[in-house]
Backbone and ligand atoms as CSV (ligand in chain L), in Angstrom:
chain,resi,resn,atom,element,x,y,z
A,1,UNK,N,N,-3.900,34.712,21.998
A,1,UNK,CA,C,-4.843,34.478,20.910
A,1,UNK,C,C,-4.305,33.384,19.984
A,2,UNK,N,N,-4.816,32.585,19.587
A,2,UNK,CA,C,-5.170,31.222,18.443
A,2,UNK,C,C,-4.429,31.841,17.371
A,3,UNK,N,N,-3.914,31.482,16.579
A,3,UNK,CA,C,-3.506,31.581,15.298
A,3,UNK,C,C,-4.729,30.839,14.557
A,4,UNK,N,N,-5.577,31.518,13.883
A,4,UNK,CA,C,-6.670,30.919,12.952
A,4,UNK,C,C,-6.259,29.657,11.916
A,5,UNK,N,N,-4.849,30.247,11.186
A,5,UNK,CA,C,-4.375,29.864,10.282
A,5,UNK,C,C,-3.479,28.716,10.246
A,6,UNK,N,N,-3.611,28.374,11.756
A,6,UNK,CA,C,-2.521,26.897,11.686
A,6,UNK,C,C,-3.847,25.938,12.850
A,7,UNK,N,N,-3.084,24.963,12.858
A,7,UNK,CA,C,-4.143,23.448,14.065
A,7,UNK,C,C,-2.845,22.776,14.498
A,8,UNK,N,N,-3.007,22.051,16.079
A,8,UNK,CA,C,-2.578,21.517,16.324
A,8,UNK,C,C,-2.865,20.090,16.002
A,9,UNK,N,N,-2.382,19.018,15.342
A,9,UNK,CA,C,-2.987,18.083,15.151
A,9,UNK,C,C,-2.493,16.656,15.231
A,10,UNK,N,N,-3.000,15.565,15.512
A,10,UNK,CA,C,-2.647,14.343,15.787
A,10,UNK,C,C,-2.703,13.256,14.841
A,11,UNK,N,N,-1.208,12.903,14.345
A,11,UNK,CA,C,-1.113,12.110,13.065
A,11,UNK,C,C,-0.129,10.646,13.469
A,12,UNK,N,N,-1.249,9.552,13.884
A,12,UNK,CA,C,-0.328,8.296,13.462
A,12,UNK,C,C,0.420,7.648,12.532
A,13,UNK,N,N,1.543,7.733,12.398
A,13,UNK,CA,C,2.332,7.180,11.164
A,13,UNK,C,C,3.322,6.017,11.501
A,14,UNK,N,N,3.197,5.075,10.438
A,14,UNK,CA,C,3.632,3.925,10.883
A,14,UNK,C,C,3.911,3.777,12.212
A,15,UNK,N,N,2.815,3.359,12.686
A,15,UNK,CA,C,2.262,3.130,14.053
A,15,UNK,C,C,2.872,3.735,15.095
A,16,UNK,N,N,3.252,5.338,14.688
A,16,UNK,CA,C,3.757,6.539,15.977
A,16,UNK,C,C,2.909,7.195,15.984
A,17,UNK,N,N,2.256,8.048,16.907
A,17,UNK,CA,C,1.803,9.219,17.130
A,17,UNK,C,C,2.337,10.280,17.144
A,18,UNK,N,N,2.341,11.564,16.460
A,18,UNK,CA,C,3.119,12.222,16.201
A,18,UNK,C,C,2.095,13.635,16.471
A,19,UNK,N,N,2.046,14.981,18.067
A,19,UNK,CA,C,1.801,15.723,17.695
A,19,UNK,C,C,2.371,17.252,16.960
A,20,UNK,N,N,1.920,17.721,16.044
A,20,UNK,CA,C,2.366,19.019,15.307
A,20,UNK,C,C,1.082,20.233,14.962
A,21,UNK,N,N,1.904,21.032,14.881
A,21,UNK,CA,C,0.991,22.135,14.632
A,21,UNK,C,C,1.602,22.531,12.948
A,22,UNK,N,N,0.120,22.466,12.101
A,22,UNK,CA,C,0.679,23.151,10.599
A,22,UNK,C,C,0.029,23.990,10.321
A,23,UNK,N,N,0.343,24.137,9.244
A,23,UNK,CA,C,-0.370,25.379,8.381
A,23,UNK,C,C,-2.028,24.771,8.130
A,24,UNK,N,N,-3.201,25.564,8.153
A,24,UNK,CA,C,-4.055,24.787,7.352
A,24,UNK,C,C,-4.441,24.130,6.449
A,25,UNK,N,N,-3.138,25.249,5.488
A,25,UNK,CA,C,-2.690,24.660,3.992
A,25,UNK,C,C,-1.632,23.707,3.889
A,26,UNK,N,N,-1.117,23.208,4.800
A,26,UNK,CA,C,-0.072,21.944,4.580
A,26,UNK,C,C,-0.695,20.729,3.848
A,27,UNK,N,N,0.167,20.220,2.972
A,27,UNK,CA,C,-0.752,19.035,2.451
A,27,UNK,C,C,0.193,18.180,3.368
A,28,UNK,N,N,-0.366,16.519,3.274
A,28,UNK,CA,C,-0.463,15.656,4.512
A,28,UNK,C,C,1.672,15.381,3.464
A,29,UNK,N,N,1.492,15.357,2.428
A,29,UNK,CA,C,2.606,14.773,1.988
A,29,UNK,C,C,3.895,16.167,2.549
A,30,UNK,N,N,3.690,17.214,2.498
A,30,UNK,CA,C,4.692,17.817,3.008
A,30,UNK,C,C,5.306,17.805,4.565
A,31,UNK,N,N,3.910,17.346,5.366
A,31,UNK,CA,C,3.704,17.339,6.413
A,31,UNK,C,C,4.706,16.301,7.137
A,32,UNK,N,N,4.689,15.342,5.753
A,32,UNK,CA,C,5.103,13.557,6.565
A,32,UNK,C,C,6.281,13.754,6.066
A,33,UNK,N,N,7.002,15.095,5.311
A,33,UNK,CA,C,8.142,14.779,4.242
A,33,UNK,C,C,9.159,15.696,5.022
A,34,UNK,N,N,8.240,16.886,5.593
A,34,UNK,CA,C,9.145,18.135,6.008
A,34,UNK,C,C,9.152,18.448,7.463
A,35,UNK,N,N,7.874,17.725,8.099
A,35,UNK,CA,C,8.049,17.701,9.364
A,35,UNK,C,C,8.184,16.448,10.339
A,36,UNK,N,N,8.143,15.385,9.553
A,36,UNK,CA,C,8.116,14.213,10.102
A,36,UNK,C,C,9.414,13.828,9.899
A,37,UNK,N,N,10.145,13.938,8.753
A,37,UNK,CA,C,11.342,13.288,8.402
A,37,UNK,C,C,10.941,11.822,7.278
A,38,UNK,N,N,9.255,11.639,7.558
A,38,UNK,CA,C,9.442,10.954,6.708
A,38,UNK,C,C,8.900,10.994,5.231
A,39,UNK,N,N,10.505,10.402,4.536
A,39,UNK,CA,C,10.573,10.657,2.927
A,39,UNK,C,C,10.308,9.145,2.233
A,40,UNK,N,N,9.689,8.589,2.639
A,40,UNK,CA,C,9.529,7.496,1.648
A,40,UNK,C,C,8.191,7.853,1.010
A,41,UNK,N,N,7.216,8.795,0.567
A,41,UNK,CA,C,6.487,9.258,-0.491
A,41,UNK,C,C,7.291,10.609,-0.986
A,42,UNK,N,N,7.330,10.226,-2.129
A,42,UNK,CA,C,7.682,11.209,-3.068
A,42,UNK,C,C,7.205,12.175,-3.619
A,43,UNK,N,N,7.494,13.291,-3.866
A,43,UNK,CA,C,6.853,14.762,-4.212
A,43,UNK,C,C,7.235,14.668,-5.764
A,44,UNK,N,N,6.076,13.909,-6.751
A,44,UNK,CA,C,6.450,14.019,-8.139
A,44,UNK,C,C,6.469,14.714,-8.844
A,45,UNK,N,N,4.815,15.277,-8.872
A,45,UNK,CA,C,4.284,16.019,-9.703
A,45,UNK,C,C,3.133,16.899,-9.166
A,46,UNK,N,N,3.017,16.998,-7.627
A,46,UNK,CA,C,2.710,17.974,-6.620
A,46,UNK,C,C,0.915,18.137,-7.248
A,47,UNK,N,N,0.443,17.273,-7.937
A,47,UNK,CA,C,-1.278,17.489,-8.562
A,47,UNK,C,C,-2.002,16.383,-8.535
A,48,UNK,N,N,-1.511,15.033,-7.359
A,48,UNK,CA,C,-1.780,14.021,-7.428
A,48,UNK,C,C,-2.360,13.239,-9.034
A,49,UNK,N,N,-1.307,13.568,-9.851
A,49,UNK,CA,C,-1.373,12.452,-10.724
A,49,UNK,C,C,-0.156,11.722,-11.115
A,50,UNK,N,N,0.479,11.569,-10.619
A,50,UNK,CA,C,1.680,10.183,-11.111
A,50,UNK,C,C,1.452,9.387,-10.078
A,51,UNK,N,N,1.229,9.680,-8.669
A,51,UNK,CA,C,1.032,8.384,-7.765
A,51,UNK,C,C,2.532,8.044,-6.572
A,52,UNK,N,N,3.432,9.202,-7.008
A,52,UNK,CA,C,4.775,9.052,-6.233
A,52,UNK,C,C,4.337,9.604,-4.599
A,53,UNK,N,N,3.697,10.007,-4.514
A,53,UNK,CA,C,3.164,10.254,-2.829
A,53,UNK,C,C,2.372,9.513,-2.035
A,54,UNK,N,N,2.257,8.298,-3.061
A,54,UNK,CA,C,0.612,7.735,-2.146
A,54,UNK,C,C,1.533,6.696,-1.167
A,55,UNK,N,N,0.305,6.838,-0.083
A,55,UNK,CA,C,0.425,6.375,1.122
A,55,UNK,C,C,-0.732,5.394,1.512
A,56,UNK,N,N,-0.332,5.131,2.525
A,56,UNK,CA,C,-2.185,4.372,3.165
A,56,UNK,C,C,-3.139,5.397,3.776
A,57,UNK,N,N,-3.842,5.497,2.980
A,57,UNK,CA,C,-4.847,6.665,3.704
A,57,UNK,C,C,-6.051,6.761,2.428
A,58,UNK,N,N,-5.587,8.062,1.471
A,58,UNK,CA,C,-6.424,8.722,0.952
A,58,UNK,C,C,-5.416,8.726,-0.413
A,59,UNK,N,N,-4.913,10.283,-0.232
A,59,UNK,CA,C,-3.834,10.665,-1.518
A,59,UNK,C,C,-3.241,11.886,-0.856
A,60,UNK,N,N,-2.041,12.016,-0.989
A,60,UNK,CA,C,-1.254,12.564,-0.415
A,60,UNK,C,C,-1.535,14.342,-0.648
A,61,UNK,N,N,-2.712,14.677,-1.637
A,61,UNK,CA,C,-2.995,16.451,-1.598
A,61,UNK,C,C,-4.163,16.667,-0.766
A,62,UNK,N,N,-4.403,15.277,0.375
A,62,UNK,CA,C,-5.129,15.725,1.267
A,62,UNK,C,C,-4.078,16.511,2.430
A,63,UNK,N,N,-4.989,17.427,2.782
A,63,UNK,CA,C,-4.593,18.261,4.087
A,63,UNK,C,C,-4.368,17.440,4.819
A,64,UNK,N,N,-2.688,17.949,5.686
A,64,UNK,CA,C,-2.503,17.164,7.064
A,64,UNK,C,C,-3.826,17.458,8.175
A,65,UNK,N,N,-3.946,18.514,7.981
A,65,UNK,CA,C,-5.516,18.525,9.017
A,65,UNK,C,C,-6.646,17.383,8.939
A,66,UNK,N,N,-6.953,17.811,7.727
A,66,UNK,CA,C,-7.685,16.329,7.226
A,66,UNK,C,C,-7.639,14.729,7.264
A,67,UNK,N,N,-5.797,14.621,7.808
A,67,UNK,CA,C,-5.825,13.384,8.320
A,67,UNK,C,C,-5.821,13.328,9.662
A,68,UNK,N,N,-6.274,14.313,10.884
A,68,UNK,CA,C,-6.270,14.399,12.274
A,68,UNK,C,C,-6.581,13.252,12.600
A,69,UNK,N,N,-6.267,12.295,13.337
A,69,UNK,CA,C,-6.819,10.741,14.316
A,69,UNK,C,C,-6.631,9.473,13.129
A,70,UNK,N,N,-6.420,10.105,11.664
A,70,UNK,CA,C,-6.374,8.737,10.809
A,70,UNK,C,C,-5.105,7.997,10.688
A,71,UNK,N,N,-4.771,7.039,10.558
A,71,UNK,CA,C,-3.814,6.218,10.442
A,71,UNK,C,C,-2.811,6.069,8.767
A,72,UNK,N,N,-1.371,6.396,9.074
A,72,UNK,CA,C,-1.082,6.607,8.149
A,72,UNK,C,C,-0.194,5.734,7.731
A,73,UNK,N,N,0.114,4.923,6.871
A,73,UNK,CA,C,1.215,4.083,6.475
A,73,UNK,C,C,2.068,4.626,5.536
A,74,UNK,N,N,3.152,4.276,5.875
A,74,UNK,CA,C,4.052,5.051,4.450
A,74,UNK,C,C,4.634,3.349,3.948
A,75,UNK,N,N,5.755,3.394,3.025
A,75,UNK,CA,C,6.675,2.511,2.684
A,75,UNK,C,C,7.305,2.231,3.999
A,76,UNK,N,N,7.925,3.000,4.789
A,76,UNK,CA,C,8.845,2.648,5.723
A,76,UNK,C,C,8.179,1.301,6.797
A,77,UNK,N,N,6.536,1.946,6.807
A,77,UNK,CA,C,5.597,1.103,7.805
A,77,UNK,C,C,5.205,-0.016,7.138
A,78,UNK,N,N,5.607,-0.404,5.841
A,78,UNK,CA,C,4.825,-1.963,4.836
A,78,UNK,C,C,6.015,-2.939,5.503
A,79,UNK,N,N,5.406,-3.774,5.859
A,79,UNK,CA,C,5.970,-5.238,6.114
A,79,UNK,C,C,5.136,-6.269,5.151
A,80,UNK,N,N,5.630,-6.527,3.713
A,80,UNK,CA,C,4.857,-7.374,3.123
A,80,UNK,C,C,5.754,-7.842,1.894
A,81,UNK,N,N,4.931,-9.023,1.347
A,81,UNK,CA,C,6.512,-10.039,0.585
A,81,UNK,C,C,6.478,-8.875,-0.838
A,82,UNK,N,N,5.623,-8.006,-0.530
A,82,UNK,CA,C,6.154,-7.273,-2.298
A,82,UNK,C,C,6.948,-6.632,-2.054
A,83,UNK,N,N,7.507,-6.218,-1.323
A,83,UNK,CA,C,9.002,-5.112,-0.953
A,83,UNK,C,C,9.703,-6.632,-1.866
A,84,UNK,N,N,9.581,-8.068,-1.145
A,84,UNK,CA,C,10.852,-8.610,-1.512
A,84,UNK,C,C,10.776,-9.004,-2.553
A,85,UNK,N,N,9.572,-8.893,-3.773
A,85,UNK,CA,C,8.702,-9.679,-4.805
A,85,UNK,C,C,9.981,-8.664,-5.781
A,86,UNK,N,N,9.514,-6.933,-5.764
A,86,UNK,CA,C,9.982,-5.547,-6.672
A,86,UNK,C,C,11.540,-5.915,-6.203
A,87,UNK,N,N,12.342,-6.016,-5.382
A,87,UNK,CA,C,13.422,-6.571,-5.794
A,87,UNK,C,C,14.225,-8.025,-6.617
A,88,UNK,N,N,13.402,-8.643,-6.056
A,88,UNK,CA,C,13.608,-10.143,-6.966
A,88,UNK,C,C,13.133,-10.270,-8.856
A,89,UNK,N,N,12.341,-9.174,-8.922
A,89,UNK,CA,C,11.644,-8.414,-10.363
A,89,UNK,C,C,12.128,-7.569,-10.796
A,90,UNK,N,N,13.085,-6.814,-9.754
A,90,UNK,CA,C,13.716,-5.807,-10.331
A,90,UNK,C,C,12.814,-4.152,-10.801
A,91,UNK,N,N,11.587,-4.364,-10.201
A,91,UNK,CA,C,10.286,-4.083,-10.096
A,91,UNK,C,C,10.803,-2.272,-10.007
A,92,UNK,N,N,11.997,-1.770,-10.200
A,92,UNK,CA,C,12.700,-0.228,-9.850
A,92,UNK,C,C,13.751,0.065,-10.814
A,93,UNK,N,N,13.789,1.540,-11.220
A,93,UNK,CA,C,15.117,1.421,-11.698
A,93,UNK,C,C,15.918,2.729,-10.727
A,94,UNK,N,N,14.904,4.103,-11.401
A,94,UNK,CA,C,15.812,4.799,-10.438
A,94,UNK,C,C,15.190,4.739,-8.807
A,95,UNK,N,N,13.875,4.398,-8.953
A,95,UNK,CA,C,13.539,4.013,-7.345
A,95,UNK,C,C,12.239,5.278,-6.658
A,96,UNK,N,N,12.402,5.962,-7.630
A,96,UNK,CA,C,11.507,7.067,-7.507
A,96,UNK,C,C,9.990,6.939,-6.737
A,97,UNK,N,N,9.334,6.446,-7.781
A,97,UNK,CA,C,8.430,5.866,-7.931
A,97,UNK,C,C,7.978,4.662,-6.447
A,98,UNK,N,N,8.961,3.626,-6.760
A,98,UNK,CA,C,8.918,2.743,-6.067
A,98,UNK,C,C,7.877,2.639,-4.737
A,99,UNK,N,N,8.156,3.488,-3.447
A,99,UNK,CA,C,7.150,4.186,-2.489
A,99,UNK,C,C,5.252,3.821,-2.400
A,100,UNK,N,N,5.527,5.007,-3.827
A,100,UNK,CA,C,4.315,5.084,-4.365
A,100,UNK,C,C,3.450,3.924,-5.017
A,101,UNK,N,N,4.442,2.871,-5.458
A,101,UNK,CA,C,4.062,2.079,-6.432
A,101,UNK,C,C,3.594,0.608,-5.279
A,102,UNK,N,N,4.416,0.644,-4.159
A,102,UNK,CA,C,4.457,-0.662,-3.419
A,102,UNK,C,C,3.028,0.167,-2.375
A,103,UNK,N,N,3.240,0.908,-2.223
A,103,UNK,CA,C,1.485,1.018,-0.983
A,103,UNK,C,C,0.583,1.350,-2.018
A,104,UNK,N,N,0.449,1.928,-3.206
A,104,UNK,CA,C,-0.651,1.483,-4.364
A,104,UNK,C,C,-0.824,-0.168,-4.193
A,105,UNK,N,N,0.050,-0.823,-4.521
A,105,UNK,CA,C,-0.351,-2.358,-4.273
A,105,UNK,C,C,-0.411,-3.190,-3.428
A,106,UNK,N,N,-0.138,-2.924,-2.272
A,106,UNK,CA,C,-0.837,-3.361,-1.109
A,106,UNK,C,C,-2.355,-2.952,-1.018
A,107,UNK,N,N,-2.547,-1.581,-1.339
A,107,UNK,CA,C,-3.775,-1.297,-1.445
A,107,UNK,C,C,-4.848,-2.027,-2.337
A,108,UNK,N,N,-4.050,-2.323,-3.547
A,108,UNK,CA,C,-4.865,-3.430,-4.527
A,108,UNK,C,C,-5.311,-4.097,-4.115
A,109,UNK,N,N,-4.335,-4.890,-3.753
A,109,UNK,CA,C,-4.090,-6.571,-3.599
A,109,UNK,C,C,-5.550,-6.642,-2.131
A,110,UNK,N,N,-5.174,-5.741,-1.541
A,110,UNK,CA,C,-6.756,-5.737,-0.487
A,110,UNK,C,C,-7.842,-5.543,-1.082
A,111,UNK,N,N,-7.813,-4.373,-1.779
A,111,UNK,CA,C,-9.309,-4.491,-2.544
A,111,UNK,C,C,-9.695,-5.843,-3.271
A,112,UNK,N,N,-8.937,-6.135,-4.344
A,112,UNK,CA,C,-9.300,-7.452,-4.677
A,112,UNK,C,C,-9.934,-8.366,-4.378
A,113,UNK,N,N,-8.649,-8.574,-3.395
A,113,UNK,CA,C,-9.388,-9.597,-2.007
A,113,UNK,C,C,-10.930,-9.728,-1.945
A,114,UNK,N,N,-11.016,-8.370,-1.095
A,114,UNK,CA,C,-12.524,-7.906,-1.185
A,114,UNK,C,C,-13.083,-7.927,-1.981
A,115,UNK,N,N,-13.366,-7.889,-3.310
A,115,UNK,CA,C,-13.928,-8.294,-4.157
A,115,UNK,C,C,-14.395,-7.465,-4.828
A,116,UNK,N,N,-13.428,-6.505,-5.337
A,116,UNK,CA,C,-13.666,-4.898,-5.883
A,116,UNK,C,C,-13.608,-5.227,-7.404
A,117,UNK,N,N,-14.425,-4.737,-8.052
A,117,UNK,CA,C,-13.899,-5.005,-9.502
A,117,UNK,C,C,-13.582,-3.823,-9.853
A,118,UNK,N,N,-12.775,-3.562,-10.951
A,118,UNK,CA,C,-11.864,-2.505,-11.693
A,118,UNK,C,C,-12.542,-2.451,-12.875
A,119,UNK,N,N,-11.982,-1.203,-13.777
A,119,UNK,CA,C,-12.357,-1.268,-15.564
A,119,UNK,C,C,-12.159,-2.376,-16.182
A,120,UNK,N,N,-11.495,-3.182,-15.610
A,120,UNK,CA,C,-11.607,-4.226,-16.887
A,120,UNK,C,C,-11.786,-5.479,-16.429
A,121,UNK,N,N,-12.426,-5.398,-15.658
A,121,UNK,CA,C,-13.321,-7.106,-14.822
A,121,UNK,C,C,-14.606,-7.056,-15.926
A,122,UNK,N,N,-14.464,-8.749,-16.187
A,122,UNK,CA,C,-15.533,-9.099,-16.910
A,122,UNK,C,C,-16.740,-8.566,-15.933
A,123,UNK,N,N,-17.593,-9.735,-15.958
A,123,UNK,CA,C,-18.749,-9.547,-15.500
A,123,UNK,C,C,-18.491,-9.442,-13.813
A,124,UNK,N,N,-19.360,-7.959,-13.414
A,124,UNK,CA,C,-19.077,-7.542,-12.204
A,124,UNK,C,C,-20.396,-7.885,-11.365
A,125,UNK,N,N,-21.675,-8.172,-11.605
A,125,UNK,CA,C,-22.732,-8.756,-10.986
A,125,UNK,C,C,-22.353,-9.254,-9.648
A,126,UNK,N,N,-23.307,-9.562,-8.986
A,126,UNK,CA,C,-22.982,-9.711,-7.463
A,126,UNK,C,C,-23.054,-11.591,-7.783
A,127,UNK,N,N,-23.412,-11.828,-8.834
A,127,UNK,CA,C,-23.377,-13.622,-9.024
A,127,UNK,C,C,-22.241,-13.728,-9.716
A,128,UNK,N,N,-21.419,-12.852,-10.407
A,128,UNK,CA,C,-20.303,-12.884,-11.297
A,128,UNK,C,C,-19.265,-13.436,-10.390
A,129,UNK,N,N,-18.495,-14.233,-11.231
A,129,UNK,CA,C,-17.010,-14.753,-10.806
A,129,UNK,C,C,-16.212,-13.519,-10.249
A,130,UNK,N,N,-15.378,-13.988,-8.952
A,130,UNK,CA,C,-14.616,-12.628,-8.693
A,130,UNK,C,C,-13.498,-12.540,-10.214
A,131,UNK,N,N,-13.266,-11.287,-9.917
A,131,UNK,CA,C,-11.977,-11.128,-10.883
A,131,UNK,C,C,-10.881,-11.912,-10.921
A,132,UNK,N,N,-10.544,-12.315,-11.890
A,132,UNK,CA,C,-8.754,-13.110,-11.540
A,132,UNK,C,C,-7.739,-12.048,-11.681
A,133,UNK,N,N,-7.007,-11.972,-11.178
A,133,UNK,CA,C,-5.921,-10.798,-11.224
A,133,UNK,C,C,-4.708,-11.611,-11.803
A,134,UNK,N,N,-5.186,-11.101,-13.179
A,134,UNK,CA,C,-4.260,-11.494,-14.397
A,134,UNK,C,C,-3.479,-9.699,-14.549
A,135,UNK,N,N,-2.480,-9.353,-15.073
A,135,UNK,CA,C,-1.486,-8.687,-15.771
A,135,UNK,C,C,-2.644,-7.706,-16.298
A,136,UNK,N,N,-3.423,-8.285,-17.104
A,136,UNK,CA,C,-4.515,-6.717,-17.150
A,136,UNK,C,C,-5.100,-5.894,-15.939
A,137,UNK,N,N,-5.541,-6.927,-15.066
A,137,UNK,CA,C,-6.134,-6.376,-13.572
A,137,UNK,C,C,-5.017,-5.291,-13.115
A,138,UNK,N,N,-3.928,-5.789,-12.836
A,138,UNK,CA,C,-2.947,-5.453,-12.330
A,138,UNK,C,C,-2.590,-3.883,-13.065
A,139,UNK,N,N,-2.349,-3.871,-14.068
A,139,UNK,CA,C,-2.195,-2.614,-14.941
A,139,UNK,C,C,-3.377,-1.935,-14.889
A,140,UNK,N,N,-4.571,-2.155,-14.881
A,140,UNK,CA,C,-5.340,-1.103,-14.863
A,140,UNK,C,C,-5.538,-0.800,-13.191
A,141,UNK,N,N,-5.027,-2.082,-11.983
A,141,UNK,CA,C,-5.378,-1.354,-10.772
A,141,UNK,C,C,-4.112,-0.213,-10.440
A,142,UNK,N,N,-3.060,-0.356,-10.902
A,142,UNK,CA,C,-2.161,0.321,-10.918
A,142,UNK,C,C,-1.748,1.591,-11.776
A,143,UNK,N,N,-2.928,2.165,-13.150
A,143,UNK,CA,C,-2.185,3.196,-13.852
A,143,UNK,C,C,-2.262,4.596,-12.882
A,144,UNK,N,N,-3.112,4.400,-11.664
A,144,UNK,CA,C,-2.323,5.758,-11.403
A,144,UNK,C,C,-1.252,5.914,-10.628
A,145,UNK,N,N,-0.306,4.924,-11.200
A,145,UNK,CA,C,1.092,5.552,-10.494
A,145,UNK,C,C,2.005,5.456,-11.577
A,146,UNK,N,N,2.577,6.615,-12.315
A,146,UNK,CA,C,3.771,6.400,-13.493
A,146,UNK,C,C,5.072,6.278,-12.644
A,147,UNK,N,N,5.817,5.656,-13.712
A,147,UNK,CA,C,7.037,5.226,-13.744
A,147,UNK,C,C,7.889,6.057,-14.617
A,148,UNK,N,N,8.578,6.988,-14.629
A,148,UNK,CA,C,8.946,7.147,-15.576
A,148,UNK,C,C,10.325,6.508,-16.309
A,149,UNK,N,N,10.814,5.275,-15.427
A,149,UNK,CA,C,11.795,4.964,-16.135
A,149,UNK,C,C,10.894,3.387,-17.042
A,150,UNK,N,N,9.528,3.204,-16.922
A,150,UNK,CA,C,9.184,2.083,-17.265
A,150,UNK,C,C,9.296,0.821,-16.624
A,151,UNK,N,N,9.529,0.820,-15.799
A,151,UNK,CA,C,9.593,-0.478,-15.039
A,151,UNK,C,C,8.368,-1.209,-14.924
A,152,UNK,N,N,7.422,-1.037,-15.508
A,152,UNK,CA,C,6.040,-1.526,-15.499
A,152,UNK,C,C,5.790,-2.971,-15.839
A,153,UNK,N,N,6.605,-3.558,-16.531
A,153,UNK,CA,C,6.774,-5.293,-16.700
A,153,UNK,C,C,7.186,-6.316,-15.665
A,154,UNK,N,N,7.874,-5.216,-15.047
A,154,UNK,CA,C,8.721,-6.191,-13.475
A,154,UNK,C,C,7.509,-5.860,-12.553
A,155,UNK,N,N,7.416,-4.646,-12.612
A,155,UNK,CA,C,6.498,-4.062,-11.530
A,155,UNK,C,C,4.609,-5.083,-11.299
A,156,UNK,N,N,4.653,-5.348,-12.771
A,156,UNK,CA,C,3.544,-6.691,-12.900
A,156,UNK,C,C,3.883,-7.863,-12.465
A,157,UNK,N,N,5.258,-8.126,-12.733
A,157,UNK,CA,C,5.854,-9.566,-12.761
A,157,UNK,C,C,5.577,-9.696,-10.880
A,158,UNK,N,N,6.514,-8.577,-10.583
A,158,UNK,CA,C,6.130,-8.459,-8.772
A,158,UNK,C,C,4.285,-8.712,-8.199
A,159,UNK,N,N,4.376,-8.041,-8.369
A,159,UNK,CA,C,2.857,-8.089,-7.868
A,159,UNK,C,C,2.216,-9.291,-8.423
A,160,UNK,N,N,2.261,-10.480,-9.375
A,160,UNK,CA,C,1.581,-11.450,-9.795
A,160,UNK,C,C,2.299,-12.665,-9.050
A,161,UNK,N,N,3.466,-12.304,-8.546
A,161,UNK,CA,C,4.491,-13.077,-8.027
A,161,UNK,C,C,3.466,-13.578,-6.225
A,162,UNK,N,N,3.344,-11.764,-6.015
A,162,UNK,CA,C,2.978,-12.479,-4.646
A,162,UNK,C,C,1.504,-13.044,-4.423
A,163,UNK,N,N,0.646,-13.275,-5.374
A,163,UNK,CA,C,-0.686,-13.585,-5.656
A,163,UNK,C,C,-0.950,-15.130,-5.666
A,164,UNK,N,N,0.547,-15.618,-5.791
A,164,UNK,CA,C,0.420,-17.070,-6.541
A,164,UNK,C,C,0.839,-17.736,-5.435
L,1,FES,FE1,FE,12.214,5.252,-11.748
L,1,FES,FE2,FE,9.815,4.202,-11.449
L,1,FES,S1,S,11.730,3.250,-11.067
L,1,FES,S2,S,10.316,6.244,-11.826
């Protein structure tokens, strides 16, 4: 007989396939932290609001079930010049954060692209100028991930670094 209470399930992470069987209640971040080995999202504040777990996907208090067949990126899987931008910025202090803070902005920096406007884009009309991703853009595409040592000046300086 089935165990009701667990799934076998199929999770690509930085481009592995990985099958496991969890709990129903596993969230995807314990999943990638405790059964995967991988720790580059951080377990901050376990209520998705500081932003130390996010990944490429969704947000890390989605169910590992819930990511069955989706594709998952962590830090370990980013190949992109802001890894080398947050060191040259100094963009870390104790590093916590960091994870969370560099696949939040990869994630930006795509939306943008695309032509997403945020809270504080002027005029968002479909005839409107895209946004410029000035230091305000940047801070408001980024407050949901805290820092708590403050690194938030480098962490701009980085991310405006690789824009230019
Ligand atoms: Fe320490 Fe951000 S560098 S929490």
């Amino acid at each position: 007989m089935t165990d009701p209470t667990s799934s076998t399930i199929s999770l690509r992470v930085d481009e592995v396939t990985h099958e496991l069987t969890v709990d129903n209640r596993r969230t995807l971040l314990d999943a990638l932290r405790e059964d995967l080995d991988r720790t580059g999202p951080k377990k901050g504040c376990d209520h998705g609001q500081c932003g130390a777990c996010t990944v490429l996907l969704d947000g890390c208090l989605t169910l590992a079930v819930a990511a069955e067949g989706a594709e998952v990126t962590t830090v370990a899987g980013l190949d992109h010049p802001l890894q080398a931008a947050f060191v040259a910025h100094d963009g870390f202090q104790c590093g916590y954060c960091t994870s969370g803070q560099l696949c939040s902005a990869v994630a930006m920096l795509a939306e943008h692209a695309a032509g997403w406007p945020s809270a504080v884009s002027g005029d968002v009309s479909p005839d409107g100028p895209p946004a410029t991703l000035d230091a305000a853009e940047v801070r408001e595409r980024m407050s949901g991930n805290l820092c708590r040592c403050g690194a938030y000046p480098s962490i701009v300086r980085a991310v405006l670094e690789v824009t230019r």
